[in-house]
N, CA, C and O atoms as a MOPAC input file, in Angstrom:
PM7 MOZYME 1SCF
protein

 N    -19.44200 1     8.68900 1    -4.59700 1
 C    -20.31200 1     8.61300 1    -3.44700 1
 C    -19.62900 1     9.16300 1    -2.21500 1
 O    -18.43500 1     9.42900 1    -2.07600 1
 N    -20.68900 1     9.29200 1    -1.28500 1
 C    -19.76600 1     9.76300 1     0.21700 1
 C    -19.27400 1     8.56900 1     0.65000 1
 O    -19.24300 1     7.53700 1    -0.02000 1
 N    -18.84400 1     8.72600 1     1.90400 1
 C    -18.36200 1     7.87200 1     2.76700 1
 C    -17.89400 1     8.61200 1     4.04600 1
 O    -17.72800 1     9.83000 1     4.11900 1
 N    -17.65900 1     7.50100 1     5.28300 1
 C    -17.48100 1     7.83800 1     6.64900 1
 C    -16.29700 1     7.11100 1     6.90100 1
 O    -15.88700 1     6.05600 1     6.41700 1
 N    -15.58200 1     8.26600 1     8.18800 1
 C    -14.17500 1     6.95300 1     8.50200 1
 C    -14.31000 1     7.22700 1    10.36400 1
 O    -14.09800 1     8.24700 1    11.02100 1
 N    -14.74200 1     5.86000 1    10.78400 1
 C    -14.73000 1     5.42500 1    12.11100 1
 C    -13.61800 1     4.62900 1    12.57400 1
 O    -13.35800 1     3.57500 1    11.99400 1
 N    -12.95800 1     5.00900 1    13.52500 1
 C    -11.84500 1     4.65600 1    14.54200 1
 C    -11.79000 1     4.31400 1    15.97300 1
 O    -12.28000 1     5.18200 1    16.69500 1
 N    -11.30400 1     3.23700 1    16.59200 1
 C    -11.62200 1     3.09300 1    17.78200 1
 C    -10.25700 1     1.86900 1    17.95700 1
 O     -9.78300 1     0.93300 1    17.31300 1
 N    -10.02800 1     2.58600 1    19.26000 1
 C     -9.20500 1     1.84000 1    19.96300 1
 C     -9.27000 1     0.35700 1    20.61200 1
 O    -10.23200 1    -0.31100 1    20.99200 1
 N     -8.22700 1     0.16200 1    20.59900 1
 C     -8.36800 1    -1.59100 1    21.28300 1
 C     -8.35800 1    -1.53100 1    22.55500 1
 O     -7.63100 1    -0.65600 1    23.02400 1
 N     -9.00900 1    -2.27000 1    23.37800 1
 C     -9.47800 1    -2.11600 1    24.89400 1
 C     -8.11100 1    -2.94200 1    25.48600 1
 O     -7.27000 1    -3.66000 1    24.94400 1
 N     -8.30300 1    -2.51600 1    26.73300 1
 C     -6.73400 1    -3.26500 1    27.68800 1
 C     -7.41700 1    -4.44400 1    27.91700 1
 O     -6.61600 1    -5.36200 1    28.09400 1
 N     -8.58800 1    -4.79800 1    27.98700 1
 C     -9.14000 1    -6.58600 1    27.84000 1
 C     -8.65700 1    -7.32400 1    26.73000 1
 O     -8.00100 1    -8.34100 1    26.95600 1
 N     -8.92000 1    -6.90600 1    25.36600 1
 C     -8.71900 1    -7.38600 1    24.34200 1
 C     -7.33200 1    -7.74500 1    23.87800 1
 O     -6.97000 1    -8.75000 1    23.26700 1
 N     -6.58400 1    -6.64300 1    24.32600 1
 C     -4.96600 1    -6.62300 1    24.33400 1
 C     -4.53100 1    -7.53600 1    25.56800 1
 O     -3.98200 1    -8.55300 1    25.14400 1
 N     -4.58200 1    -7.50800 1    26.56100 1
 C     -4.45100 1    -8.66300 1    27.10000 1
 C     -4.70100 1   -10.16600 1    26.83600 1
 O     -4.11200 1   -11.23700 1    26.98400 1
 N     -6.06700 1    -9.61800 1    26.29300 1
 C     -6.58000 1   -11.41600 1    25.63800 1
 C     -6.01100 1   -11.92400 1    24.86900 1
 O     -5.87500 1   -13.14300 1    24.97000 1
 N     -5.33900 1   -11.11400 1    23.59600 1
 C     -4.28800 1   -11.69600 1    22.48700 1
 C     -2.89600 1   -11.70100 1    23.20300 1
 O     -2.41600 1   -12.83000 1    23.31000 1
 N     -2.40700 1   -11.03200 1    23.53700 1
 C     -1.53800 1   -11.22700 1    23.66100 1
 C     -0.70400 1   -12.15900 1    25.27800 1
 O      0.48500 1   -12.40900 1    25.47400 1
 N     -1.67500 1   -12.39400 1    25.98100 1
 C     -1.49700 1   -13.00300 1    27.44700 1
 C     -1.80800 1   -14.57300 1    27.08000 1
 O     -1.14300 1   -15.60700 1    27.01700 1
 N     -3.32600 1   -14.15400 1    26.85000 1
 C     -3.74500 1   -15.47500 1    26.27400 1
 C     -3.30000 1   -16.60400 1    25.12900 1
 O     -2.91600 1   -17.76500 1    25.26900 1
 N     -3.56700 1   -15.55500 1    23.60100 1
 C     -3.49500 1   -16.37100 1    23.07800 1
 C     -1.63200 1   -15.86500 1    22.18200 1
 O     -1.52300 1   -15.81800 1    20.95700 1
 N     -0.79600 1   -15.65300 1    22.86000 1
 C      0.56900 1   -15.40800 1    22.06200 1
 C      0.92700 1   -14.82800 1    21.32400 1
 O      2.08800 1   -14.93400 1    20.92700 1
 N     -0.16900 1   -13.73800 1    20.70400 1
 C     -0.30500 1   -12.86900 1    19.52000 1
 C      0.48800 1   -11.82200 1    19.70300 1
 O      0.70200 1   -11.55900 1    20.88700 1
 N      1.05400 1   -11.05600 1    18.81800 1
 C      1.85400 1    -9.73400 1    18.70200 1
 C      0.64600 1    -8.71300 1    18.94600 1
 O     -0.41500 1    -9.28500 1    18.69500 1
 N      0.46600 1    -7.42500 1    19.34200 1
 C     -0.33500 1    -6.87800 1    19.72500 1
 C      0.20200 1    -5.43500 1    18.63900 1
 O      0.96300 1    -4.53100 1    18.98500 1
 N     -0.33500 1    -5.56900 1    17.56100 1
 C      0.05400 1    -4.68300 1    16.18600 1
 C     -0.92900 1    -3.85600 1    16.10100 1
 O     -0.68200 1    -2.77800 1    15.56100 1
 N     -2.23000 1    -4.09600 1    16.57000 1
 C     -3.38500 1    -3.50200 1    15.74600 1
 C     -4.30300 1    -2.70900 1    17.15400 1
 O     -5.42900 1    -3.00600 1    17.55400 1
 N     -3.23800 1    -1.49300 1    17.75400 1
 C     -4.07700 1    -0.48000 1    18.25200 1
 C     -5.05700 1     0.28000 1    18.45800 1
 O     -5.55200 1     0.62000 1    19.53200 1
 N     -5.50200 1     0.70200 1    16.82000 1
 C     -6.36500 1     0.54700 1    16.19100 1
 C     -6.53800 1     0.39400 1    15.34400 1
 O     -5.68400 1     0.13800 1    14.49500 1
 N     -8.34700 1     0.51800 1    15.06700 1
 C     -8.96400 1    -0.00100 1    14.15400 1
 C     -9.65700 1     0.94600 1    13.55600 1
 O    -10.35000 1     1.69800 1    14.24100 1
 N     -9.58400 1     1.10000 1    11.96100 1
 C    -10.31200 1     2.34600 1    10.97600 1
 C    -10.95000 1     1.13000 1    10.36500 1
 O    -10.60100 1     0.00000 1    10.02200 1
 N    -12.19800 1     1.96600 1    10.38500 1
 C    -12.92300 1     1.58700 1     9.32600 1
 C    -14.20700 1     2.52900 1     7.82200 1
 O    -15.43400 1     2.56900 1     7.91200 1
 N    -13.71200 1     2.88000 1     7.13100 1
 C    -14.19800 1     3.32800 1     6.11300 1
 C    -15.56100 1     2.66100 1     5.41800 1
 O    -15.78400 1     1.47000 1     5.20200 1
 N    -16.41800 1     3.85100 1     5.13200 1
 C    -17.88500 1     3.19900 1     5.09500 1
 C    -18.20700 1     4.12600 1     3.98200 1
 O    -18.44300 1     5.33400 1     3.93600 1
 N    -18.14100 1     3.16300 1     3.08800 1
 C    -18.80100 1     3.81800 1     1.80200 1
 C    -20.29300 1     3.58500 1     1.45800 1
 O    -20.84400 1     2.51500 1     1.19600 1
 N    -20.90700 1     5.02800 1     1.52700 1
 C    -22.34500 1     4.75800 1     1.31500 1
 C    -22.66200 1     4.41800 1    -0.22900 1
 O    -22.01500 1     4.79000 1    -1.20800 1
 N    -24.12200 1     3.41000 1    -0.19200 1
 C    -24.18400 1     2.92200 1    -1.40200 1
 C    -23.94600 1     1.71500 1    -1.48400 1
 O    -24.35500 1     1.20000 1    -2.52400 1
 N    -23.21700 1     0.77800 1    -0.47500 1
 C    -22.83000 1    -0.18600 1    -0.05200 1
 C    -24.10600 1    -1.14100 1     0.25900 1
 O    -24.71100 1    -0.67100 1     1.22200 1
 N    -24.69700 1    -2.28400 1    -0.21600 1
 C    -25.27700 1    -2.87600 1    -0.26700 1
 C    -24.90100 1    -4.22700 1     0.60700 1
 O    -24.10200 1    -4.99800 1     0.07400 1
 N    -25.30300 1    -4.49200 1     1.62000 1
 C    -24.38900 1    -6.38700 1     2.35800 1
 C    -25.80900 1    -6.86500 1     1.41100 1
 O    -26.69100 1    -6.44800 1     0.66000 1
 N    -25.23400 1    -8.12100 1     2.12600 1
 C    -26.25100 1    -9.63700 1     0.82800 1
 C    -26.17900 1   -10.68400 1     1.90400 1
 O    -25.64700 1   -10.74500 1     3.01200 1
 N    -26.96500 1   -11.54200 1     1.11000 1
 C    -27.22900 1   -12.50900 1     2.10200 1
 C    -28.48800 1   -12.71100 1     3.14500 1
 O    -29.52700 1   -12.06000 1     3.04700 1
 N    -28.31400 1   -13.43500 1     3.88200 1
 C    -30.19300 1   -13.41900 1     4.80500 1
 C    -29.82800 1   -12.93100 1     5.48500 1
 O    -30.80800 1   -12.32500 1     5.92000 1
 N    -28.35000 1   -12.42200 1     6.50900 1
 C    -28.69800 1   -12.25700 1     7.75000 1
 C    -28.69800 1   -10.38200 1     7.17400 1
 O    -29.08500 1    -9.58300 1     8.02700 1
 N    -28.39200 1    -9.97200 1     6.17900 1
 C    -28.52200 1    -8.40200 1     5.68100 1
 C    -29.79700 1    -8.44900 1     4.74100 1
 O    -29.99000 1    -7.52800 1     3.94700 1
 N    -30.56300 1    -9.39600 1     4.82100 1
 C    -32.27600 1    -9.68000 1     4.47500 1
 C    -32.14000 1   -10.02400 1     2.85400 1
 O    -33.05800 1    -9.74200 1     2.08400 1
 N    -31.29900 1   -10.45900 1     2.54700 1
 C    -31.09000 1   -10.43100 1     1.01500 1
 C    -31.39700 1    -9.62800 1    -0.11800 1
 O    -32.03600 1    -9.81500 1    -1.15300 1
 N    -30.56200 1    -8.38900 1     0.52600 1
 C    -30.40600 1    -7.02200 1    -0.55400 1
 C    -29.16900 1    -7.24100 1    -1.42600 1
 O    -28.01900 1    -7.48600 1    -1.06200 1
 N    -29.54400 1    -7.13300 1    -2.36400 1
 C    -28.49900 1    -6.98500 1    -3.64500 1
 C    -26.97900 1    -6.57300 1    -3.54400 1
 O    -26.78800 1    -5.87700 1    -2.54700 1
 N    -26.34900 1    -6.70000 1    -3.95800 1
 C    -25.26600 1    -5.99900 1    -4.08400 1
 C    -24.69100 1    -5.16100 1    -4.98300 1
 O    -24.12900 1    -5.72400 1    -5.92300 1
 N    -24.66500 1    -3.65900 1    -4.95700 1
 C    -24.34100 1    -2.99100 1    -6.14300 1
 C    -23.32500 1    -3.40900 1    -7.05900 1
 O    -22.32800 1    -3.69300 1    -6.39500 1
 N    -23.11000 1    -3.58600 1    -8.35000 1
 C    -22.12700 1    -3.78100 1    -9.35700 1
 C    -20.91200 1    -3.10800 1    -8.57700 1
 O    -21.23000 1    -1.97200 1    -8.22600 1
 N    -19.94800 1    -3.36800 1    -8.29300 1
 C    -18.52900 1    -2.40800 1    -8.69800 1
 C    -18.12600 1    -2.01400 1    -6.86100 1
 O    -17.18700 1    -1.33700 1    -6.44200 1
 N    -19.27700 1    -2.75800 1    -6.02300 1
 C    -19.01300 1    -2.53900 1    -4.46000 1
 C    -17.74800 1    -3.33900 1    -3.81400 1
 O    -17.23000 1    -3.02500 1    -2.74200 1
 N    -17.41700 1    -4.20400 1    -4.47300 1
 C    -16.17300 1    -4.48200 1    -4.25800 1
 C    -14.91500 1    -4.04200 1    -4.19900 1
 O    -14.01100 1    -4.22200 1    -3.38300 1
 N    -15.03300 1    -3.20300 1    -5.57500 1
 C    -13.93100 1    -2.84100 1    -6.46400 1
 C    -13.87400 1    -1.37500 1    -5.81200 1
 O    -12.72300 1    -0.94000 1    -5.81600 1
 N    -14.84000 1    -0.48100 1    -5.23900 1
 C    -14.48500 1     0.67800 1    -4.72000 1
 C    -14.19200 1     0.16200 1    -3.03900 1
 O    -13.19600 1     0.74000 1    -2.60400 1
 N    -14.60700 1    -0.45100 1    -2.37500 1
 C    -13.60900 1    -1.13700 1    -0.87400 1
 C    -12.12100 1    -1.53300 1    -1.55500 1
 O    -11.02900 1    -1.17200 1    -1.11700 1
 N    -12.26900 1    -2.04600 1    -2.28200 1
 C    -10.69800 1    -2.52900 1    -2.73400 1
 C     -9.71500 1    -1.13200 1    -3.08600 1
 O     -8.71200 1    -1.02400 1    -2.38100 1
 N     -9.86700 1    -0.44700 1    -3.75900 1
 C     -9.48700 1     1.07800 1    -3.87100 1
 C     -9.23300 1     1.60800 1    -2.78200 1
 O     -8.03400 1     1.86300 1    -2.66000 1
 N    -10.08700 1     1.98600 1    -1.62500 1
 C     -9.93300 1     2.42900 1    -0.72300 1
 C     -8.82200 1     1.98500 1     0.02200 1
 O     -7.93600 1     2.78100 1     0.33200 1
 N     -8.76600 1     0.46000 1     0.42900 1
 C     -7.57500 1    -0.58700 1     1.10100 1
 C     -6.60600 1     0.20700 1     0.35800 1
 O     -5.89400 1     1.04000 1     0.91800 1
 N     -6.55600 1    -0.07100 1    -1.09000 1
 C     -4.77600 1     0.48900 1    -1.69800 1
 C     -4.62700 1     2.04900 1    -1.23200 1
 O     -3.47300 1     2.44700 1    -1.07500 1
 N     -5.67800 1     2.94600 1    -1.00300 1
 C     -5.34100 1     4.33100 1    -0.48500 1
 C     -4.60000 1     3.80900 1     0.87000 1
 O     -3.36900 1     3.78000 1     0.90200 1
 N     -5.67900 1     3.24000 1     2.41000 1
 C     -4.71000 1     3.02300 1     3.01400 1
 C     -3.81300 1     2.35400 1     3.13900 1
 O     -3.23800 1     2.41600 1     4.22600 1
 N     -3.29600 1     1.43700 1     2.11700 1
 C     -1.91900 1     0.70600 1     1.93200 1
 C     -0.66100 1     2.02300 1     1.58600 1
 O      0.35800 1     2.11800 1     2.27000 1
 N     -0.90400 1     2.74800 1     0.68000 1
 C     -0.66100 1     3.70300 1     0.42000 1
 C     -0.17000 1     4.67300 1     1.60800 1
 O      1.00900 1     5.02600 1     1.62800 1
 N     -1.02300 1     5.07900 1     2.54200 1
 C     -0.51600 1     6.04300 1     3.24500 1
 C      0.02200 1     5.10900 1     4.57400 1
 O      1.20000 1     5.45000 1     4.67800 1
 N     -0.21400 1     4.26000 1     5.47100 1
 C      0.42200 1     3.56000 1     6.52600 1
 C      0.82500 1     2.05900 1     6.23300 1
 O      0.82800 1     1.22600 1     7.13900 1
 N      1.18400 1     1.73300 1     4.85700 1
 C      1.91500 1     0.78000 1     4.31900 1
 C      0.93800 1    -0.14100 1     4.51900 1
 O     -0.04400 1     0.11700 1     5.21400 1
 N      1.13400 1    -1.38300 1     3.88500 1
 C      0.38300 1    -3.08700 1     3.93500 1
 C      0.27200 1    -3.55600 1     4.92500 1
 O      1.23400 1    -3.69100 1     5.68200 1
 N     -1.10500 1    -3.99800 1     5.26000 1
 C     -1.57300 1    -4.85700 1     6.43600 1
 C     -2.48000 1    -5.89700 1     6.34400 1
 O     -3.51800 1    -5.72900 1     5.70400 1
 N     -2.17900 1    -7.21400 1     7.03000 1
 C     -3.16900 1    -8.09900 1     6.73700 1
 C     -4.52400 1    -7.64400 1     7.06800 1
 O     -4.72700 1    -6.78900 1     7.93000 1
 N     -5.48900 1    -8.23200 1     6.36400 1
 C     -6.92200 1    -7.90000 1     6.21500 1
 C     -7.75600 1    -8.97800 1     5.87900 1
 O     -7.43300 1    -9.76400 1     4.98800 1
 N     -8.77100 1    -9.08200 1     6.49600 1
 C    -10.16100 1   -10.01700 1     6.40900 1
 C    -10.45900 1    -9.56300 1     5.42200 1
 O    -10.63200 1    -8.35800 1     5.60500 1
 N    -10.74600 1   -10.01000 1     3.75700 1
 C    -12.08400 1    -9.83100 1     2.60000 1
 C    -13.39100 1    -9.85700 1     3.48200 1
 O    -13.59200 1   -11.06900 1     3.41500 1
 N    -14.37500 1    -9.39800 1     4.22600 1
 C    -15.66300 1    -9.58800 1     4.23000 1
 C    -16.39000 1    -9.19900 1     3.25200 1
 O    -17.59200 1    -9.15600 1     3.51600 1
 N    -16.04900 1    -8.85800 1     2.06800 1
 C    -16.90700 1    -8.48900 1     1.04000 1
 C    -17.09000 1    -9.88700 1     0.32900 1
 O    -18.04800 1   -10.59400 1     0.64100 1
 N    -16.01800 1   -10.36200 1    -0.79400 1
 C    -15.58700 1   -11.64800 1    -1.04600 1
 C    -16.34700 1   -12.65700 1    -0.22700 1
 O    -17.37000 1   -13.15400 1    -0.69900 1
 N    -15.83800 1   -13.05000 1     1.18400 1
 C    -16.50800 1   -14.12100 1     1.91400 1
 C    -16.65100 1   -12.86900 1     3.25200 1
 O    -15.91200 1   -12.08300 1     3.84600 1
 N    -17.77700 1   -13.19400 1     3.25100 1
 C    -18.98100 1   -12.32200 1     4.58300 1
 C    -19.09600 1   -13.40800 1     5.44600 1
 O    -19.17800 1   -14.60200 1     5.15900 1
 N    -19.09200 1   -12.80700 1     6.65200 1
 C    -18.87300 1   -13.71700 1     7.76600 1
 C    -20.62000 1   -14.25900 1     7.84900 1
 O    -21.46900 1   -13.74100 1     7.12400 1
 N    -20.84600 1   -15.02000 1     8.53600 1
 C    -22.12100 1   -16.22800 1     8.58400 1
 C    -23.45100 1   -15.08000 1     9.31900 1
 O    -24.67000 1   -15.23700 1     9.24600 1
 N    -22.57000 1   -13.78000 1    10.10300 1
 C    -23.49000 1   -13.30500 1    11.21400 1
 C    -23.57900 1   -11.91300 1    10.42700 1
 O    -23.88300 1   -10.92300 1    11.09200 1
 N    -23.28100 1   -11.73600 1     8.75400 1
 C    -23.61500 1   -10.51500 1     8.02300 1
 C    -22.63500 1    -9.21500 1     8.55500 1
 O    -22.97200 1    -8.12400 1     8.09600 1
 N    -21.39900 1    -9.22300 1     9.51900 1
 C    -20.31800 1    -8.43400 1     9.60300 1
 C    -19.48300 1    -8.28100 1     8.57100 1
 O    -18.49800 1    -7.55000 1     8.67700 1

């Protein structure tokens, strides 16, 4: 299938907010995110569309590509457990 790769920087609010506020290391400059079409969300707040067989397992692939090229980084599963607001 295709897919898209969107990038965007962390704002000087946000970086301040972790790291002024709440004590955090300020690691994550930015943010990629890879969008594989074909991708099905689930659940009510994504109206309760299905989820394709094997949509996991190709996001998971992708992660080991970028583990692969800019080494291991912690990461949220939202596939696994989807946040309450369908992100």
């Amino acid at each position: 299938g295709s897919y898209r790769v969107e990038a965007r920087l962390k704002s000087a609010a946000s970086l301040f907010e972790k790291v002024a506020l709440r004590g955090k290391r300020a690691d994550d400059l930015l943010g990629l995110r890879v969008v594989l079409d074909g991708y099905r969300e689930y659940g009510e707040a994504a109206g309760g569309l299905p989820r394709r067989a094997g949509d996991h397992s190709r996001c998971l692939a992708v992660r080991q590509v970028a583990g692969r090229l800019w080494g291991e980084v912690a990461f949220s599963d939202y596939i696994a457990s989807p946040k309450a607001n369908g992100y």
